[in-house]
TITIKE-608450 format. One record per residue (C-alpha): residue in three letters; x, y, z. Coordinates in steps of 0.25 Angstrom, whole numbers, plus 5000, padded with zeros to 4 digits. Layout:
# TITIKE-608450
@type ALA, x X, y Y, z Z
...
This chain:
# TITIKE-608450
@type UNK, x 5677, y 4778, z 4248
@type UNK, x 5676, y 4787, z 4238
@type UNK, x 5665, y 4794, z 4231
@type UNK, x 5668, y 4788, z 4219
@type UNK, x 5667, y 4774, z 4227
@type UNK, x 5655, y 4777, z 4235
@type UNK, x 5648, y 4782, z 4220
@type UNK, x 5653, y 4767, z 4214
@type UNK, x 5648, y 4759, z 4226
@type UNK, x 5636, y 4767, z 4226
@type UNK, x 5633, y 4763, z 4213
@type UNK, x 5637, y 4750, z 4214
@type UNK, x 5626, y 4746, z 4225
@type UNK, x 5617, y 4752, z 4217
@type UNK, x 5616, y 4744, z 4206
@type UNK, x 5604, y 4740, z 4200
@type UNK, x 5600, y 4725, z 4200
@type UNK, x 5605, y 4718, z 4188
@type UNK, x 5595, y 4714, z 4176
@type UNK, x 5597, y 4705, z 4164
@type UNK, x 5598, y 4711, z 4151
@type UNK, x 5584, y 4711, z 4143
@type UNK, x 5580, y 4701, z 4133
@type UNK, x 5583, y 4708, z 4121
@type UNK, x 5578, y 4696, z 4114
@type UNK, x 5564, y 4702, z 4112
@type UNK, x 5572, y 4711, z 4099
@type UNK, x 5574, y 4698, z 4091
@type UNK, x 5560, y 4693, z 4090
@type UNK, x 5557, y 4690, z 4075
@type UNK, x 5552, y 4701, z 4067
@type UNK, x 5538, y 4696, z 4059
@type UNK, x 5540, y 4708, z 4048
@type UNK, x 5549, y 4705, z 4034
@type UNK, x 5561, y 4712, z 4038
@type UNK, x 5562, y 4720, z 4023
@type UNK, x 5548, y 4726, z 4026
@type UNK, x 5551, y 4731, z 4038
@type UNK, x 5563, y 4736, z 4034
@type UNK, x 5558, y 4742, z 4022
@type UNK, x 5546, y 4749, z 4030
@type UNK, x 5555, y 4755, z 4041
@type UNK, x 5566, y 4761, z 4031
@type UNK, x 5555, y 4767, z 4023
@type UNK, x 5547, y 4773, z 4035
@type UNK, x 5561, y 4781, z 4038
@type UNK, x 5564, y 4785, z 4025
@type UNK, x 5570, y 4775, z 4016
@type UNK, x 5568, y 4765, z 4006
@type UNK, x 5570, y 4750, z 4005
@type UNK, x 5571, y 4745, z 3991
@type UNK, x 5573, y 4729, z 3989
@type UNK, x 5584, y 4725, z 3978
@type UNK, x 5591, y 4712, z 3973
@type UNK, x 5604, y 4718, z 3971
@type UNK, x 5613, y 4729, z 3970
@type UNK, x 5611, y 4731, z 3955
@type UNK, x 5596, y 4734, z 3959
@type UNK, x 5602, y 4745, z 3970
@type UNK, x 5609, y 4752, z 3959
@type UNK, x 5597, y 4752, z 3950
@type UNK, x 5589, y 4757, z 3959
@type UNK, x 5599, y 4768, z 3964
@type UNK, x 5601, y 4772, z 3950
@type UNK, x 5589, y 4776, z 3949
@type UNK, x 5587, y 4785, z 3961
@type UNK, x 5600, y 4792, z 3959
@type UNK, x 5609, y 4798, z 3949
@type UNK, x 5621, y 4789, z 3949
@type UNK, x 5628, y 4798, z 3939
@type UNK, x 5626, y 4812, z 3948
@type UNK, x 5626, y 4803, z 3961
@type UNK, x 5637, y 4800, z 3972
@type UNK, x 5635, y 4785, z 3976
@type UNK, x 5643, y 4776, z 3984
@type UNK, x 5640, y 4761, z 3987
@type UNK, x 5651, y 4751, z 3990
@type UNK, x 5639, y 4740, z 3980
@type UNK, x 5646, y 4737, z 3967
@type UNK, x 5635, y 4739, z 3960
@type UNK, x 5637, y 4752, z 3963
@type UNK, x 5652, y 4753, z 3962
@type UNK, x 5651, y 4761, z 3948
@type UNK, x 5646, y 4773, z 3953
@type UNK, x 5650, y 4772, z 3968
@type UNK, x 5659, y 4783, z 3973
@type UNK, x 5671, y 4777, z 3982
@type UNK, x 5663, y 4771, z 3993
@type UNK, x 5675, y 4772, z 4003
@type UNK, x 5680, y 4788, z 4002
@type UNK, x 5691, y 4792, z 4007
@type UNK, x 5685, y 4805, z 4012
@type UNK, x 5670, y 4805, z 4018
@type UNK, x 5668, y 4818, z 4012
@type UNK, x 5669, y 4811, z 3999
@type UNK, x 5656, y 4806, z 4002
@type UNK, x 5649, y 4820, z 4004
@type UNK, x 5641, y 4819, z 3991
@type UNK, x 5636, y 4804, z 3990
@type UNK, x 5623, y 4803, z 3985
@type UNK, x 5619, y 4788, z 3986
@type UNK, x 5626, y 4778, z 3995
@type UNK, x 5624, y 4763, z 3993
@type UNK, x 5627, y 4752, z 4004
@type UNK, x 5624, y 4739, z 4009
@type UNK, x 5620, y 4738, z 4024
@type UNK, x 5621, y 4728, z 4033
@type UNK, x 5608, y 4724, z 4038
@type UNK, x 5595, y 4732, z 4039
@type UNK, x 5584, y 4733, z 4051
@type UNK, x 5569, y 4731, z 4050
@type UNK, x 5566, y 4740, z 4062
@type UNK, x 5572, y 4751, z 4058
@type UNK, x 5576, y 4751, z 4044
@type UNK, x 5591, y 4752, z 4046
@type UNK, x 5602, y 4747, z 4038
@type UNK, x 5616, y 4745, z 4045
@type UNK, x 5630, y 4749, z 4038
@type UNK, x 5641, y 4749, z 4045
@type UNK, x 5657, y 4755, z 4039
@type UNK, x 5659, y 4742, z 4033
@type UNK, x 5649, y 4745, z 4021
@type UNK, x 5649, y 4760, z 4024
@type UNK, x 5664, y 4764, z 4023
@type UNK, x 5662, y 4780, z 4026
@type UNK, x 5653, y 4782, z 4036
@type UNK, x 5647, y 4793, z 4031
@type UNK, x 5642, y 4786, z 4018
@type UNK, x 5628, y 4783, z 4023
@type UNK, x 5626, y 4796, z 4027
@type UNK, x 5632, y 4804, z 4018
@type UNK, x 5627, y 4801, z 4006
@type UNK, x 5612, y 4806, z 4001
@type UNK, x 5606, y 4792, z 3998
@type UNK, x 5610, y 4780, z 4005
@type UNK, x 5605, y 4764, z 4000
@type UNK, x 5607, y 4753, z 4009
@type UNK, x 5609, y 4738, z 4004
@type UNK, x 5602, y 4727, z 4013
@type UNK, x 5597, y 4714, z 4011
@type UNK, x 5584, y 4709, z 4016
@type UNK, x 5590, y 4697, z 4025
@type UNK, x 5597, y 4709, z 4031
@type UNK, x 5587, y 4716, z 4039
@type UNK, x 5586, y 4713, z 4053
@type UNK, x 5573, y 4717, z 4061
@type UNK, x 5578, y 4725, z 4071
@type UNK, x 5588, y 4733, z 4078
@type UNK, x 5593, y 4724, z 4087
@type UNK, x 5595, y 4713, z 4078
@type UNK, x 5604, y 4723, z 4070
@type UNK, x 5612, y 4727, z 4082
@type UNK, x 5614, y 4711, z 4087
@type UNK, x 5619, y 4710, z 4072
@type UNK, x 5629, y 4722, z 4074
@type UNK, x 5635, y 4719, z 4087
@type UNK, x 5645, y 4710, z 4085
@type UNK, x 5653, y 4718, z 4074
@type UNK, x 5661, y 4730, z 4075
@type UNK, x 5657, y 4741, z 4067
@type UNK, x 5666, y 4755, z 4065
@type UNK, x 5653, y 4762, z 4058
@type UNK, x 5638, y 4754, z 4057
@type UNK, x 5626, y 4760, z 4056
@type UNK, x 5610, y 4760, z 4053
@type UNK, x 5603, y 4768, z 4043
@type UNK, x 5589, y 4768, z 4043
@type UNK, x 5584, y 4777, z 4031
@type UNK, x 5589, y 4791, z 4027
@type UNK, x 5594, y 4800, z 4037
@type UNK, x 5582, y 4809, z 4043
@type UNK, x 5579, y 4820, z 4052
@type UNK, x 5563, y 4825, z 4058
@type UNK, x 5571, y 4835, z 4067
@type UNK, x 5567, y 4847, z 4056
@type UNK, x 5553, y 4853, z 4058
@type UNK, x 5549, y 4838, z 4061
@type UNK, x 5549, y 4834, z 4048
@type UNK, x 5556, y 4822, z 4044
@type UNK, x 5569, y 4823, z 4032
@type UNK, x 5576, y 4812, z 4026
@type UNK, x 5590, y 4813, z 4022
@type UNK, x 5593, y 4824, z 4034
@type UNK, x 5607, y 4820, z 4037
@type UNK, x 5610, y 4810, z 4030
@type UNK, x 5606, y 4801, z 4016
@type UNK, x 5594, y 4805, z 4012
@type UNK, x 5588, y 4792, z 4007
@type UNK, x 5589, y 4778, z 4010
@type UNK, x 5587, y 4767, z 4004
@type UNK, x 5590, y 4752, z 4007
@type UNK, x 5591, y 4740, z 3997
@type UNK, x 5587, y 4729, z 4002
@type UNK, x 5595, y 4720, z 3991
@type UNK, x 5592, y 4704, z 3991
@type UNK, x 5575, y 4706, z 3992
């Protein structure tokens, strides 16, 4: 027998005893608290705003008055904003360096931890969400789930190239202990949570 062998037998009969997998169960118990105020509280507690809309139109509106669409790079695959969108699929993205304002719809919100997912299907570039120095998400109410692991079950039976969860503008506390937005990535978030 070789050591190899004697190290695999070894090992063998010495394995522990066999248990069933835990009830995961206990994650899926109802959650008593409205699911918007949850959400809304979270993302602000980390930096971001929730802002409840009917439509797109009042998205627009409301955009318009926080930024300068004339002197503004924005790109959103919403027809409402398709007027003033740059090409929301570049062919290069270093076209993207100077966006200012990125506008997209996400998939589904979480209550726990104020996150929104978007996977390559609404994003196109990658790089968009991060890139761009203000990021808005579209959502609507009777897509938030409570938690985490209610988002991941929803998830796991598709095939994504590129999914991911924001939760608020990027932010460091690395630096002298002291907490910044917008460190290395969109400096601002906010989601609308259109339908409310």
């Amino acid at each position: 027998m070789t050591s190899r062998e004697k190290i695999l037998a070894a090992v063998n009969q010495n394995q522990p005893e066999l248990l069933p997998l835990p009830d995961l169960n206990l994650f899926n118990h109802a959650i008593e608290e409205d699911l918007v105020e949850q959400f809304t509280k979270v993302l602000e507690g980390i930096g971001g705003q929730v802002i409840l809309v009917k439509n797109e139109q009042q998205i627009f509106d409301i955009l318009q008055t926080k930024f300068d669409f004339s002197a503004s790079k924005v790109v959103s695959p919403l027809s409402v904003f398709a007027h003033i969108s740059s090409n929301f699929t570049p062919s290069n993205p270093h076209e993207l360096a100077d966006v200012d304002l990125v506008v997209l719809p996400a998939h589904f919100a979480v209550a726990e931890n104020g996150a929104c997912w978007v996977t390559e299907e609404i994003v196109g570039e990658r790089a968009l969400p991060f890139i761009t120095q203000h990021l808005s998400l579209v959502v609507k109410p009777k897509d938030i789930l409570a938690t985490m692991h209610q988002a991941y079950q929803k998830i796991s039976n598709n095939e994504y190239g590129f999914g991911v969860f924001i939760a608020g503008p990027s932010k460091t506390a690395d630096i002298e202990q002291s907490l910044v937005l917008g460190a290395h990535g969109s400096r601002s978030l906010i989601v609308f949570l259109m339908g409310a």
